[in-house]
Structures are given as C-alpha cells and as structure tokens.
VOBAMAR-92672 format. One line per 2 residues: number of its first residue (from 1); their letters; for each residue y, z, x of C-alpha. Coordinates in steps of 0.05 Angstrom, whole numbers. Each point is the difference from the previous one (the first is absolute). Last residue first. Layout:
NUM> a> Y:Z:X ~ ...
END
This chain:
621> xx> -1157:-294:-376 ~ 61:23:44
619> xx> 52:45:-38 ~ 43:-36:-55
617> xx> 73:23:18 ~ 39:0:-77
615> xx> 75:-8:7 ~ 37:56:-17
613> xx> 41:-8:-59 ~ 77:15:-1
611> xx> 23:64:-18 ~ 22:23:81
609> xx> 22:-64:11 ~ 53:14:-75
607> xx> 9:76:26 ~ 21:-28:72
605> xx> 46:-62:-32 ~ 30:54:-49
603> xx> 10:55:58 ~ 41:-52:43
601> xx> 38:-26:-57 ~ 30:80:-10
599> xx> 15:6:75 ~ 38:-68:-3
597> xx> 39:26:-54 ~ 9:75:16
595> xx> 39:-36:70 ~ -44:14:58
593> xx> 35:32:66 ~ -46:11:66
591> xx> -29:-62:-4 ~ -66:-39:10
589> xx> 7:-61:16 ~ 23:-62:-35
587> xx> 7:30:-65 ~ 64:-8:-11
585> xx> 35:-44:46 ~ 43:28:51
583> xx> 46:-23:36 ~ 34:22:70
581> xx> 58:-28:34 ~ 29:-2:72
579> xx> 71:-10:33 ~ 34:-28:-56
577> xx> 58:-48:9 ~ 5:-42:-68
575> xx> -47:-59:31 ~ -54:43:13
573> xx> 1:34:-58 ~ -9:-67:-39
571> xx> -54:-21:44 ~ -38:47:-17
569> xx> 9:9:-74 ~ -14:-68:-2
567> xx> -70:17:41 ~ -11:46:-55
565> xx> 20:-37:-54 ~ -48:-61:30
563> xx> -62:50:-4 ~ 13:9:-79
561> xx> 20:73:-44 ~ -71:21:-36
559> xx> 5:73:21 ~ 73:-7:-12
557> xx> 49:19:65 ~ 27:66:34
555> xx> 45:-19:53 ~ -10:53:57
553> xx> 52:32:40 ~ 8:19:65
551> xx> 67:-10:37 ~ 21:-21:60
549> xx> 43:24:70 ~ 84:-21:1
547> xx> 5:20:-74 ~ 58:-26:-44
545> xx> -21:-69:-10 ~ -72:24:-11
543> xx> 30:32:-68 ~ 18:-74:-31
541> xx> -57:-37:24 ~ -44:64:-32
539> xx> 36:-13:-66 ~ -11:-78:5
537> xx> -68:-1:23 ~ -15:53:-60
535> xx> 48:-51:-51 ~ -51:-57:21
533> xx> -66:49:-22 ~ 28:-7:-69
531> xx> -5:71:-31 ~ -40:29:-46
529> xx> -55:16:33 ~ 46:52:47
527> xx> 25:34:-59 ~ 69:-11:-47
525> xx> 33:67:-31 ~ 75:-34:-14
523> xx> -30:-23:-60 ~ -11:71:-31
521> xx> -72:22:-11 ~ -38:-6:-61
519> xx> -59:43:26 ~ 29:61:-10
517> xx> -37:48:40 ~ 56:43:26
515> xx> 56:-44:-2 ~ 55:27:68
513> xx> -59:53:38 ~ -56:-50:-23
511> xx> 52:-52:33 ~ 21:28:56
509> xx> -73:36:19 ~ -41:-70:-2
507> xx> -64:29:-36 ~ -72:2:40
505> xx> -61:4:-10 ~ -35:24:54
503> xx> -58:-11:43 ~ -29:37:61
501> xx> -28:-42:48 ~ -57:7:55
499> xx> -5:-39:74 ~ 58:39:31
497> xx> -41:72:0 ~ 61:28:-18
495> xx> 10:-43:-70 ~ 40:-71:-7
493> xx> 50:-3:-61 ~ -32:-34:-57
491> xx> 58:-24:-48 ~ -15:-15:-77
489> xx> 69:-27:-40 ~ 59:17:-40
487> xx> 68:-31:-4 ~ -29:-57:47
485> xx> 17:-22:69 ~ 75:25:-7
483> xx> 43:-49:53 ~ -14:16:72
481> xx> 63:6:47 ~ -41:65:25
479> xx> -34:31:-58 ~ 17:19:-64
477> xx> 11:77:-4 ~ -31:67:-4
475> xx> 19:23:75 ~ -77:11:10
473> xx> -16:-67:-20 ~ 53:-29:30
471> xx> -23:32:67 ~ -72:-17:-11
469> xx> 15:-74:-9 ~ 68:-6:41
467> xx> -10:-78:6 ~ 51:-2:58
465> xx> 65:-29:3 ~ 34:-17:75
463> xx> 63:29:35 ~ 28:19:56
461> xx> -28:-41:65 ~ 27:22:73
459> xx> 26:54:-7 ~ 54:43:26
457> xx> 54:-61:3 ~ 41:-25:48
455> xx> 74:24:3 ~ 46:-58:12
453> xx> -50:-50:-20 ~ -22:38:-56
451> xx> 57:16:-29 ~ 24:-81:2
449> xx> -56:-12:-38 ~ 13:47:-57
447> xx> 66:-21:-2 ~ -18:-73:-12
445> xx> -51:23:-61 ~ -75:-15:23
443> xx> -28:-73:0 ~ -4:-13:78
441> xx> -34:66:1 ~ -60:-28:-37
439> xx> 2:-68:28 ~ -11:40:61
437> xx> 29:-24:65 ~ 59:57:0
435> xx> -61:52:20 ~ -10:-47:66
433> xx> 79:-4:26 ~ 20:62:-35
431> xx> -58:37:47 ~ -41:59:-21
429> xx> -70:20:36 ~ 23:73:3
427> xx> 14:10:-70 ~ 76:16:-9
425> xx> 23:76:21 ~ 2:61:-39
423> xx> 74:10:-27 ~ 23:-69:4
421> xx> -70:-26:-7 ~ -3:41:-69
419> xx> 56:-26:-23 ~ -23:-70:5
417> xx> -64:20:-35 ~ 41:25:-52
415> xx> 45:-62:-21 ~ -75:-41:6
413> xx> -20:49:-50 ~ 61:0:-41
411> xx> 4:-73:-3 ~ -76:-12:-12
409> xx> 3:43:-56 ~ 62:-24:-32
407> xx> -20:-70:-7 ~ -76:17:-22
405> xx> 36:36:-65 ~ 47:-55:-6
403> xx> -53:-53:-5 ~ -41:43:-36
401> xx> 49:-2:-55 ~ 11:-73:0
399> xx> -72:-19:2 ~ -6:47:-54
397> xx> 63:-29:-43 ~ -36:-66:16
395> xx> -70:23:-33 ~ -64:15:1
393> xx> 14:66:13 ~ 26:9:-64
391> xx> 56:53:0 ~ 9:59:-37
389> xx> 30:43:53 ~ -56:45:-7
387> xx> -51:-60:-4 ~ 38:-31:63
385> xx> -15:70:32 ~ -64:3:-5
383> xx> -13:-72:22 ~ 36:14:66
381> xx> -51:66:3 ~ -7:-2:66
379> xx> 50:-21:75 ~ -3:-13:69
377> xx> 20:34:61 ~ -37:-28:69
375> xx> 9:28:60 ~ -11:-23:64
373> xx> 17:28:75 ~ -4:-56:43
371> xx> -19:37:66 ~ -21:66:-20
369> xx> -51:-32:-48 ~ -32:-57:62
367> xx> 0:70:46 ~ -24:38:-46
365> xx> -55:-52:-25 ~ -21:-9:74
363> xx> -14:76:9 ~ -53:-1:-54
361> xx> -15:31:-67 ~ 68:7:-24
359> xx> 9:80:-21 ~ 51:10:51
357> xx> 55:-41:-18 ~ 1:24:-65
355> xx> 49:50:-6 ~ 51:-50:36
353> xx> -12:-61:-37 ~ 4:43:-63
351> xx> 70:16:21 ~ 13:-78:-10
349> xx> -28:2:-70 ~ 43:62:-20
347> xx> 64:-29:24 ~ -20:-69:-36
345> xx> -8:51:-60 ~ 62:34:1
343> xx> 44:-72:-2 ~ -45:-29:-53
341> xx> 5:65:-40 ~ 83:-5:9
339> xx> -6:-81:-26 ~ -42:20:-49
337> xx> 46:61:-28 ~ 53:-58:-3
335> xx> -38:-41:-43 ~ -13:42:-53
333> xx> -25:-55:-50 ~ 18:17:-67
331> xx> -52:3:-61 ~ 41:57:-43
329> xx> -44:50:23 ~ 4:-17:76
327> xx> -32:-42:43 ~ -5:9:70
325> xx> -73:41:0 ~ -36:-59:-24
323> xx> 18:-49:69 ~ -45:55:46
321> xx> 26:-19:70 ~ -69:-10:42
319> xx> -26:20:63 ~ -40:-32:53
317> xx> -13:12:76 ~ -9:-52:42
315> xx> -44:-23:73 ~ -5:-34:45
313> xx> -62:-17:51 ~ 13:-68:6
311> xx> 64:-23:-45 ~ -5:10:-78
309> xx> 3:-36:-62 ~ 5:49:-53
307> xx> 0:-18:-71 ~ -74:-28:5
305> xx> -38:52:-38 ~ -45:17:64
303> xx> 50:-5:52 ~ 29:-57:25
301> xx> -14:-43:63 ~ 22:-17:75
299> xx> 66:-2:-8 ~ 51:-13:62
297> xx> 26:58:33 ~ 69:-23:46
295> xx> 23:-56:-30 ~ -32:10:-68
293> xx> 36:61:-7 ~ 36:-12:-62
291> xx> -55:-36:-39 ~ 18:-42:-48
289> xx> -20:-73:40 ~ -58:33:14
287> xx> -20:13:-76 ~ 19:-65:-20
285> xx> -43:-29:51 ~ -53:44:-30
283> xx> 0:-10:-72 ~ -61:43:-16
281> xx> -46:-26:-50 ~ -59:56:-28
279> xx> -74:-32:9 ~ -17:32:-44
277> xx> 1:14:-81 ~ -61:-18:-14
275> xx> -12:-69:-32 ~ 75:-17:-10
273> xx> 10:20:73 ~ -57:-41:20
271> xx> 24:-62:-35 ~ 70:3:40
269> xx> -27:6:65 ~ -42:-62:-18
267> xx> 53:-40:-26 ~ 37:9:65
265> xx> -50:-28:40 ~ -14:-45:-46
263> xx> 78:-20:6 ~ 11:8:75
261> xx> -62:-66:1 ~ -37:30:79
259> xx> 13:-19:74 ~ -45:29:49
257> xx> -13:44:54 ~ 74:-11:31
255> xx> 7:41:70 ~ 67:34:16
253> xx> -31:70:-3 ~ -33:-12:-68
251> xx> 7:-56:-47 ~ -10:-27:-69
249> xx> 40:-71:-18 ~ 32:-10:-64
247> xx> 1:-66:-31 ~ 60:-11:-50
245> xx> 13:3:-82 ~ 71:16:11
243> xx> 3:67:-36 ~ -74:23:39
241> xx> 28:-26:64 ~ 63:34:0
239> xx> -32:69:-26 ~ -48:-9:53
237> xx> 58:-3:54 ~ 45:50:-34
235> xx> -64:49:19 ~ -43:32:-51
233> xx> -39:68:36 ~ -54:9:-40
231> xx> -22:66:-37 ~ -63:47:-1
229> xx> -7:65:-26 ~ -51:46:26
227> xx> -60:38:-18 ~ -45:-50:-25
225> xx> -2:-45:52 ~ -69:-24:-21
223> xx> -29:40:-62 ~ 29:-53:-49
221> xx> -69:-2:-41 ~ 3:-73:-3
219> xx> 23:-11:62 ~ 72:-27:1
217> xx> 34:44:47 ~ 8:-51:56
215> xx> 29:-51:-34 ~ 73:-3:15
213> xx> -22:23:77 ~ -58:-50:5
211> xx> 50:-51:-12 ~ 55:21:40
209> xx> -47:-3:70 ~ 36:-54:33
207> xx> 58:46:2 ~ 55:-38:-40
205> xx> 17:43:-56 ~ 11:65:40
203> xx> -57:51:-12 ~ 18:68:-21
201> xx> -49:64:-19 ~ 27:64:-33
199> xx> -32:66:3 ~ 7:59:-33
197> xx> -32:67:26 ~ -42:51:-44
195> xx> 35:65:-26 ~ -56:52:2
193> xx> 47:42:38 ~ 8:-48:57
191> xx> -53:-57:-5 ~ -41:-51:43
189> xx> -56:-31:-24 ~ 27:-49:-46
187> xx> 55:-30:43 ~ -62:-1:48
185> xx> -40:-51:-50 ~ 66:-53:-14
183> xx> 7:7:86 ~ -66:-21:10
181> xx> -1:-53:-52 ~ 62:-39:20
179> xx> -35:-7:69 ~ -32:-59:-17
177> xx> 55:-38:-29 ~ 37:-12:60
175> xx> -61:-54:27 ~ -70:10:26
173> xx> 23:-14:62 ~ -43:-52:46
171> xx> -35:-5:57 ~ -4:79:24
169> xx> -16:17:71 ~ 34:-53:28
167> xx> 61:8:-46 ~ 36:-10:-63
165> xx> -7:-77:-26 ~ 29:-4:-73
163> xx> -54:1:-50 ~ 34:36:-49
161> xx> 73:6:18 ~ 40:43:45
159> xx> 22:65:-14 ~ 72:16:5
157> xx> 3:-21:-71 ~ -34:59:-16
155> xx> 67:43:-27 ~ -4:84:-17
153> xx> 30:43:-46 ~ -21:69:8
151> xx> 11:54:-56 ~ 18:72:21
149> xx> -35:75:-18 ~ -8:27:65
147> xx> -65:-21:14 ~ 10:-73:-30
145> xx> 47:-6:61 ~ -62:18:51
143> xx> -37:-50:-36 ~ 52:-50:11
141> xx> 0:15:76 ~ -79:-14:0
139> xx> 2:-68:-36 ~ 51:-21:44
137> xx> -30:20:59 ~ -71:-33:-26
135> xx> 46:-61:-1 ~ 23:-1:60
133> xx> -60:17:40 ~ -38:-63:-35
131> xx> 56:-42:27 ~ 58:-45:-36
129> xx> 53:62:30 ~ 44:38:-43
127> xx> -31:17:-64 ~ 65:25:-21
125> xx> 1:60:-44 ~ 54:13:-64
123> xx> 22:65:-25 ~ 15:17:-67
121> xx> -8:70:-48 ~ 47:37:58
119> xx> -3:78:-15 ~ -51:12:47
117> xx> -50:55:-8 ~ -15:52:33
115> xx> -64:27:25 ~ -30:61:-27
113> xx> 41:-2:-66 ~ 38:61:-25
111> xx> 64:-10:32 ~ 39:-45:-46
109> xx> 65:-10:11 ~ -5:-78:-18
107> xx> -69:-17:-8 ~ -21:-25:-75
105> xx> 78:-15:-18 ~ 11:-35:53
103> xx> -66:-35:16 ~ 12:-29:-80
101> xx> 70:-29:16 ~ 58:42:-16
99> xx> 27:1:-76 ~ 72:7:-22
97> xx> 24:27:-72 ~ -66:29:10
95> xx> 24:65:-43 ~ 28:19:63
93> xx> -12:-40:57 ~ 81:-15:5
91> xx> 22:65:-3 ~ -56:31:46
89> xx> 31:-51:55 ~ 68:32:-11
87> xx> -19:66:1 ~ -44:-7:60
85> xx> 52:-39:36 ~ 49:57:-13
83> xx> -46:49:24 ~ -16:-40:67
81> xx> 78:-7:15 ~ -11:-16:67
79> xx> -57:-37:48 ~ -36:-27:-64
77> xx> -81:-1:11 ~ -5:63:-49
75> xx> 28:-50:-59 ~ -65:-33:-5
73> xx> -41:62:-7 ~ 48:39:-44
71> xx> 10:-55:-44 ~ -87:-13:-9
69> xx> -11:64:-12 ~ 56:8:-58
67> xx> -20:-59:-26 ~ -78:22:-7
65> xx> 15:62:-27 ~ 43:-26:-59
63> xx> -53:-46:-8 ~ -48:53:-24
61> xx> -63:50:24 ~ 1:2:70
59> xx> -37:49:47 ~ -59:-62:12
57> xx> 57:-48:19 ~ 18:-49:-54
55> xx> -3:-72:3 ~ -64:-33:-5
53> xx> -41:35:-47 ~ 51:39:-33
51> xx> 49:-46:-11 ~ -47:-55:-21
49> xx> -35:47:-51 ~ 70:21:-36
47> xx> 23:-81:-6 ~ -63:-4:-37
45> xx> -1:53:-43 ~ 63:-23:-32
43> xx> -2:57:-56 ~ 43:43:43
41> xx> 32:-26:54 ~ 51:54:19
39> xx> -31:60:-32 ~ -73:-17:24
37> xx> 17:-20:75 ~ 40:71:6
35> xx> 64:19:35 ~ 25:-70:-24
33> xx> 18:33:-77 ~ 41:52:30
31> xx> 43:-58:36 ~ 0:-33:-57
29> xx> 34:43:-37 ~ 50:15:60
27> xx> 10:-69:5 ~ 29:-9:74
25> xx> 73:-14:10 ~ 20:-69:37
23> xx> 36:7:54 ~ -11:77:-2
21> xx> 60:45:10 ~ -6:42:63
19> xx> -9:68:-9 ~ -75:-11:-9
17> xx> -47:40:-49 ~ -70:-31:-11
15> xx> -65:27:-28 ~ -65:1:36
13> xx> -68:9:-30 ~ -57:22:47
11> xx> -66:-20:-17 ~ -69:56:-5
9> xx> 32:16:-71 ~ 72:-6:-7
7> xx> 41:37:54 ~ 68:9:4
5> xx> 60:-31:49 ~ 68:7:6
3> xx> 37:-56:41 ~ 64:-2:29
1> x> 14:-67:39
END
C-alpha cells in the first residue's frame, strides 16, 4: 500500500493512498478528525481520558494512530499478501466500526513496554491437585498471567470440604473456602502497567462447602474477597431439585457429607444476590453440554465476567462487531457490510492467535491455546442501533432484528473459520465425531455442518459477547448487547494507582449526538430501568442462541425491586437456555454506574444525617 507520511507534533500522522479500491472507503473527514483525541471526541472528555490512559502508546495522539498500529501488527503474522491484510483489517477498525478486546488495543504493535503484554483478556488456571502444593501452584501461575495483563478464572471444587480428614500431619482441612482469600489479596498485588488482575472464583453447587461460598463476603465492611468475583456453578441436577421441591445431597469425590432442603439452598443464593450483587449463577451443565470441545478439553471455569468458560490453561481473545456503524441515514440495516466485517474480523481474531502466542505467561497456556485455538467475536452498541433504526428495544421488532443480526454473524464466522482450515489447517484437537456432540453444533445450518466435517474447522469456539466497558466507551456507543443505562449519568472509572477513582458525568453519545438535551425524548429511546427484567432474559435467550461461548450482561433492576423477582428472574433464564446471568440491584454495592436519580437520593439522605441532632454524651459525674 502507498503511503505518504508528515509529521504533526512529536506523533506521526499517516494518510492513505492504495490502488486497490477499499471495501469499505475510509471518511476522509474523519479520518483528519482521528489524528487527534481532541478533534475526534471533542466535548466527550471521557471517552478522550480512556484512550489515552489505557490505549495509546506514549508517541500517539488519536485513534487513527491506534488502528493503524494495531492493522499493521496483526496483519504482519500473514504468510502473503501482508499489505492487503493491513488494508483490509485497517478498514474494518476504522472509526471503531469493529473493536478488539482491551489487551488488543493496549498491546498490539506496541514496542514501548519493557515486557510485553498479552493480547488475551481470559485465561483460566486449574488448581490441579487437592494438595497444599497445588494450590500455591495455582495461585503462582495466575500471578504470572496478571503480569502480562490477563484475568484468571479459577474452580475450588477440587478442594475438599471443611473438616474433611487430610493427612497424618494435618487432621482436618479447613475447607475450599480458605484459600479464596489468598488468591482475592494476590489478584491485588500483582499488576502490569498499573492495570491490576481480575479474578473470578467458582464453586459447583454441591461441594459441601456451598454455603460458606454464597456467604463468604458478607462482613460488614466487605473487605474479605474483595478483589474478585465470585459465581456458582448451577448444575441440571440442582435445578431439578429446586423445580421439584427435592432433597439435594452435598458431596465430594464420591462421598455424600450431607443432604440439605434444594429450595433454601436456592433461596439463599438468591437473597445474596439481591443484597450485593454476588454470588453470580452460572449454568454449568448447560455450558458443557455447549461446548464444542468438551470431548477432548473439558471446562474448568470462566473468566472474570463469565462469558468465557474455558478449558485448563486456555485461553480467548475478544473483539466486538460495532452494531452502530451499519445503519445508514435513512435507518437501514447494512447487512451485507456485516456479514463481510464478520468474515475480516474472524481472520483478524485467528491471526491474533498467532501474534500472541508469545506473550502467554507460561509454556502450558501455549500449548493448551495452540491446541484449541479460540476466538470469540461478539458484538456493541445493539441498543445504538435499534434507536437509529427507531426501534424499541423492548420490543418484538427488536427481538426480530437482533435475531437476524446474531443469525448472520454466526453464519459468516463459522463460514470463515471453515475457510480458514482449508487454507491453514483445523485446530489440532478436532474430531467430527467429538465437535458433532455439541448441542451447539447440532443446531448450526445443515451445510454448515456438513463443511465442517469434510473440512474441520480452524477454531475451536467462535463466538461469545463481552461487556466491552472501556471499549464502548471509547467507541462512543451503548455497550455490548446492553440496553442504554441512563441518558445521562455519573461513572467513576478506576485511577492508576487502582484503589482511586476519577468521576464523570456522563451523556450517552447517540442520543445527546441525535436530541441534544431535550429531555422529552422519543418513545423509541427506552433505558435499562425502564425495562421489564423478563424481556432482558428474553433478549439475551435470543442472542445466546447464536453464540457457541456466553455472554455478559447485567439486568439492571429497582433499588426497591423484591428477593423472589430475583430468584424468578433466575429461574426464568434458566429455563429459556441462558448460560449465566447477572442482576443488579441498585444500591446493593457500590457501583461503577449511578443513575442522576439514585446519586441525587444519596446526597439528600447524607445532607438530612448530616442535619440531624447529635445526641448529647454526658461525661462521667
């Protein structure tokens, strides 16, 4: 590609001249505009801090910088045609139309930092032995992820029970739930460019230690376990008992510690979400029976948000089709520039495998990565674009829509994948007769299937659906399969020193961009508190159907919303095919996003304490 080049400042700007016909031509306008974070974003502040705090390299001054690094680095891995590639990945990170995971666009191409990073946000570490030396392993191997940048899932169900019988030296264990604080306190230790690690904790629902585990961050202060999220591994077995009204007995390693009511069990899970947001639910057996290499690496546990459940030492790298960018002026949806973005961006996910390979932490993790090879495409700013095609997205035209969208993703992605095995060869652990087991696969198109059994695939898992918090915030848009939280609201976005917060208030881009600051907003324009939490189950059932890994999202509810809506929301996602949910009450905990609303009652109730007579201490006589 010819290029000519000038120089702006300390940064060097770098206009475009190819021969070859874009795909999709590049906004000159804004191209001029992304050479600098002030033109391009300019009174989002916000969006402008982000970038420059965790995205751009220390010579970089705009997006249009950041793309370009990020193409060239990727594409370099191609064995032909390395210009072309370049072109045609720059096309589609232009303007975010699509945006990598965070480790992409933080490390790809960049050669300033002393150790570098890994591109892959999720990995996932067994503790593989019930011993002390397996789990100080453990521990160790997922501090040497949170070096390079990665979050660790990790599962103690391998660990036997409280008061189960260990050795001669030792009479008794002091149970799974010891531990969790050692690994909560070295998530926070260790850090890679002042970004801390992220850890999640799992627990299946029938280790004899479940009830510490729901409960086990309840101190008053909530200093225990503080830095990591914790979730419960729901099996169809509890699920069974808990519908039926049946005993449900607690075991571990064949042994049954003691029968317990599946419904207070249950009850309790639920209440403790409503209190504080945790435990998360994760649909386990419905994971496993999902996942297409269960045969031959069966999951362990998921990464910190929960939409990647992931084999020992695996691990995936994220990146997400921007939904905004595919509507045009007259509120169309440009469905056949998706479907040719979905095709370039599975290429540019599994040539991310290949840049990355050296930047996992340990030798075990390229061997478990080179073996499977994972991926995961999802999509942002779905609610942006239903406002831009003026549709509710509480709605059955949005269900509809989205239906459609998801349907052509997951085509052309799994289309591309198959390609890609023609021309690259499938992942090493494939098989027809395993992969074909997969309720997953069993549900793809016929011809789809029949590809992939005559020509294997390149990877192993495709697809899943990300939060995307700093990436959507960056990209200006709605995030992940989120609807709008709130047309404008306060944000605190987490400082250097990763104890400290900077706050913001905030306006959603779209609609400032589409109403300014009319507050009498069209009824297409619906937020997250304003709608049921039974349509969320029911437009997350409808996207999970088209993505073989899982999806994070988080149903929004009421401050004053009831623990038995919760637990129906539960069960109710359950039932429609979900693989995990999150809720979250406000208020429960301390939050990241606060509606103007609940920020507004919270300074009345402090300035009403803060008026209220003291109450006189008579000293001693």
């Amino acid at each position: 590609m010819a290029r000519k080049e000038t120089m702006t400042g300390s940064a060097q700007t770098t206009r475009y001249a190819s021969p070859i016909p874009p795909a999709f031509p590049m906004n000159e306008s804004v191209m001029d505009l992304a050479l600098d974070c002030r033109d391009y974003y300019g009174e989002n502040e916000l969006a402008a801090d982000v970038l420059r705090s965790k995205y751009l390299a220390p010579s970089e001054q705009g997006p249009m910088h950041l793309w370009d690094r990020i193409a060239r680095a990727v594409a370099s891995v191609e064995q032909t045609n390395k210009d072309e590639w370049h072109k045609r990945f720059l096309e589609i990170l232009f303007d975010f139309t699509f945006v990598p995971g965070g480790r992409v666009m933080h490390g790809a191409g960049r050669e300033d930092a002393r150790r570098r990073p890994t591109l892959s946000n999720c990995y996932v570490i067994p503790i593989e032995e019930d011993s002390l030396e397996g789990i100080y392993r453990a521990l160790s191997e997922s501090a040497m992820v949170y070096r390079t940048g990665g979050g660790v899932g990790v599962d103690l169900s391998m660990l036997r029970p409280e008061g189960a019988q260990v050795n001669a030296t030792i009479d008794h264990s002091p149970g799974a739930t010891a531990f969790m604080n050692l690994f909560s306190e070295s998530t926070n230790t260790v850090s890679q460019a002042g970004r801390r690690g992220a850890l999640m904790l799992t627990m299946r629902v029938d280790h004899p230690d479940i009830e510490h585990f729901i409960t086990i961050k309840n101190d008053a202060r909530r200093t225990r376990v503080q830095y990591a999220n914790i979730s419960v591994l729901i099996t169809h077995e509890f699920m069974d008992a808990v519908s039926n009204d049946r005993p449900f007995e607690l075991r571990w390693n064949g042994k049954v510690y003691r029968t317990i009511n599946a419904r207070e069990l249950w009850f309790k899970i639920v209440k403790n979400a409503h209190a504080s947001a945790e435990p998360g639910i994760i649909f386990w057996d419905t994971m496993r029976d999902h996942h297409n290499v269960e045969y031959a690496n069966p999951l362990v546990s998921t990464n910190p948000c929960g939409e990647q459940p992931l084999a020992a030492y695996t691990a995936c790298n994220l990146g997400n089709i921007n939904l905004s960018k595919f509507v045009d002026a007259s509120g169309q949806f440009d469905y056949e520039r998706l479907a040719e973005v979905a095709r370039v961006a599975t290429r540019f996910m599994d040539d991310i495998i290949e840049y990355n390979m050296d930047n996992h932490a340990l030798d075990k993790i390229k061997k478990a990565v080179a073996s499977d090879r994972r991926i995961g495409l999802g999509i942002t700013g779905l609610a942006d674009a239903l406002i831009l095609m003026k549709i509710r997205y509480d709605s059955q035209a949005a269900l509809d829509e989205t239906d459609r969208i998801m349907r052509v993703i997951r085509d052309e992605a799994y289309r591309t994948s198959i390609a890609l095995a023609r021309e690259k060869g499938a992942f090493p652990l494939f098989q027809w007769e395993g992969f074909s087991r997969s309720k997953f696969i069993q549900g793809l198109p016929a011809d789809i299937q029949a590809d992939i059994k005559k020509y294997g695939i390149r990877n192993s898992t495709v697809l899943t659906v990300p939060p995307v918090g700093t990436g959507s915030i960056v990209a200006q848009t709605s995030s992940g399969i989120e609807p709008v939280f709130c047309t404008s609201y306060r944000r605190r976005v987490k400082n250097h020193d990763g104890e400290t917060f900077t706050e913001y208030k905030v306006y959603h881009p779209l609609v400032k961009k589409l109403f300014g600051d009319d507050v009498s907003l069209p009824d297409f324009v619906v937020t997250a508190h304003d709608i049921d939490p039974y349509f969320r189950v029911k437009m997350q059932g409808v996207i999970q159907r088209y993505v073989d890994s899982s999806i994070s999202s988080t149903v929004n509810l009421a401050e004053d919303v009831s623990v038995e809506t919760v637990g129906d929301i539960y069960m109710t996602a359950y039932k429609a095919g979900l693989k995990g949910i999150t809720v979250y009450r406000e208020g429960s905990r301390e939050g990241i996003l606060q509606t103007e609303e609940y920020v507004k009652k919270q300074a009345a109730q402090e300035a009403a304490r803060a008026a209220a007579p003291h109450p006189v201490v008579k000293g001693p006589r």
